[in-house]
N, C-alpha and C positions, 0 to 999 in steps of 0.2 A: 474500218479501223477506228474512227472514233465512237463505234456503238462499243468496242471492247475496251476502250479508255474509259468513256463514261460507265461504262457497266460495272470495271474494275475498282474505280472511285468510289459508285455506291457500295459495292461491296466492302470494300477496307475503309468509309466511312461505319456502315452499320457494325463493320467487326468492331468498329472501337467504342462506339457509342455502348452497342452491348457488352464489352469489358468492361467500360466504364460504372455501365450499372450492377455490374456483378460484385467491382469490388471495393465497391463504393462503403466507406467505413460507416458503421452501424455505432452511433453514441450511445450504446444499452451499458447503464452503470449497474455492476454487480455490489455488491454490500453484503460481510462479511459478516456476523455477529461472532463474540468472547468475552469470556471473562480470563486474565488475567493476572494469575499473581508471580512477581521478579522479587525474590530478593538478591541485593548486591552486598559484597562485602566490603566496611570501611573502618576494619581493626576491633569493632562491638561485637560480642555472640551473639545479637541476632539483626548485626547487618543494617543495610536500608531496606524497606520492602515495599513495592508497589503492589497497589489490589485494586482492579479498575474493568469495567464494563468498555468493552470498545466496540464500536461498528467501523469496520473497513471498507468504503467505498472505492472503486478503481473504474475506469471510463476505459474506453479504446484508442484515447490520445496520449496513451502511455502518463496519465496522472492520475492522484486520486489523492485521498485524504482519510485521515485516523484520527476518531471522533472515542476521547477518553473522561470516563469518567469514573470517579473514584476517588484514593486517596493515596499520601505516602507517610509510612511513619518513616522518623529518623531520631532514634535515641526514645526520648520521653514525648517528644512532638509528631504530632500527626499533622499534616496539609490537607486541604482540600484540591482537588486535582480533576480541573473539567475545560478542555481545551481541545481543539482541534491542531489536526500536525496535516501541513500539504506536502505531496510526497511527487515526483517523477520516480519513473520503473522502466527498465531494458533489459528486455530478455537476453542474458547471454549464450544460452544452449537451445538446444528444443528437448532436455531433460527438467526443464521447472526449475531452473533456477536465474533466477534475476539481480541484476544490480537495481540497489533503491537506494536512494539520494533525496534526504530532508530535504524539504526547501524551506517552509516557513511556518507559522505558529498563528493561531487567534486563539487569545487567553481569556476567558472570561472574568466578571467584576466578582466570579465565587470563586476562583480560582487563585488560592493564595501560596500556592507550590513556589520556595523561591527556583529561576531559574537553571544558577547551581547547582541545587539539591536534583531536580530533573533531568538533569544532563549527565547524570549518573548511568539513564536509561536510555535516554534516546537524544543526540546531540545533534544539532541542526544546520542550517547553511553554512555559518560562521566556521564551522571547520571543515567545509566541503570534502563530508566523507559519506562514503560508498559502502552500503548495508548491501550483503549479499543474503538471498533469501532462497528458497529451496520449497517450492509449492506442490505437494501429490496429493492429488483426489482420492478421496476412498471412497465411500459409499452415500447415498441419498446426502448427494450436496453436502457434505462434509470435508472440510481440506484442514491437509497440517502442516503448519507452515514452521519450519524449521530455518534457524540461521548461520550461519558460520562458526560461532560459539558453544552452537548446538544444543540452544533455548529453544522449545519449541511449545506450540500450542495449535488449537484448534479450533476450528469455527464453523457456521454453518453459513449458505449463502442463501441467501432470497431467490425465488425465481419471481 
């Protein structure tokens, strides 16, 4: 009787050992490349408009970060616009679409967007709001990522 106790033991040790290595999460960061251009309406015929290079990086610990660079005009003025944005993300379906939630900012010393005028676009912790996204793969590592508003764009991913 205790050769099928002990037997049992190893066996539902190794089964878990071996699950555990099966689904042991993999920190491979995907990175998204775009370019970018929003305009928004603020009462002017041609709006605010943002034009920016961005790489979208995302991990498998449900975070990631959107690395912008570029500029905004607003009226006669134009900003310089080169900042990074850290983001959480939660799948809410298994149809591609996700909750994304700002969390925070590093602004660089060329980066002279007042915050304001950027929050036009993408608004951050401080109003703890929830970006729903909508991601489908098309072809050779291309995705488009659509939102709720139903802005959408395109990018390619690294492998």
């Amino acid at each position: 009787m205790k050769k099928y106790i002990a037997a049992s033991i190893i066996v539902v040790t190794t089964a878990l050992v071996s699950a555990a290595v099966v689904n042991k999460r993999n920190d491979n960061i995907k990175i998204c490349h775009s370019e970018v251009v929003w305009i928004k309406d603020n009462g002017t015929p041609n709006g605010i408009s943002l034009k920016s290079k961005m790489s979208i990086l995302t991990s498998n610990d449900n975070q990631g970060r959107i690395n912008v660079y570029g500029y905004i005009k607003d009226k006669d003025a134009t900003y310089r616009l080169d900042r990074a944005i850290y983001f959480n993300y939660q799948p809410v379906d298994k149809k591609g679409n996700y909750a994304v939630n700002f969390t925070s900012s590093s602004i660089t010393t060329s980066d002279n967007t007042p915050d304001d005028l950027f929050s036009n676009f993408i608004q951050l912790e401080q109003d703890k709001i929830k970006y729903y996204v909508n991601i489908t793969k098309m072809e050779d590592n291309i995705y488009i990522l659509k939102d709720e508003a139903y802005s959408s764009f395109t990018c390619h991913v690294e492998k």
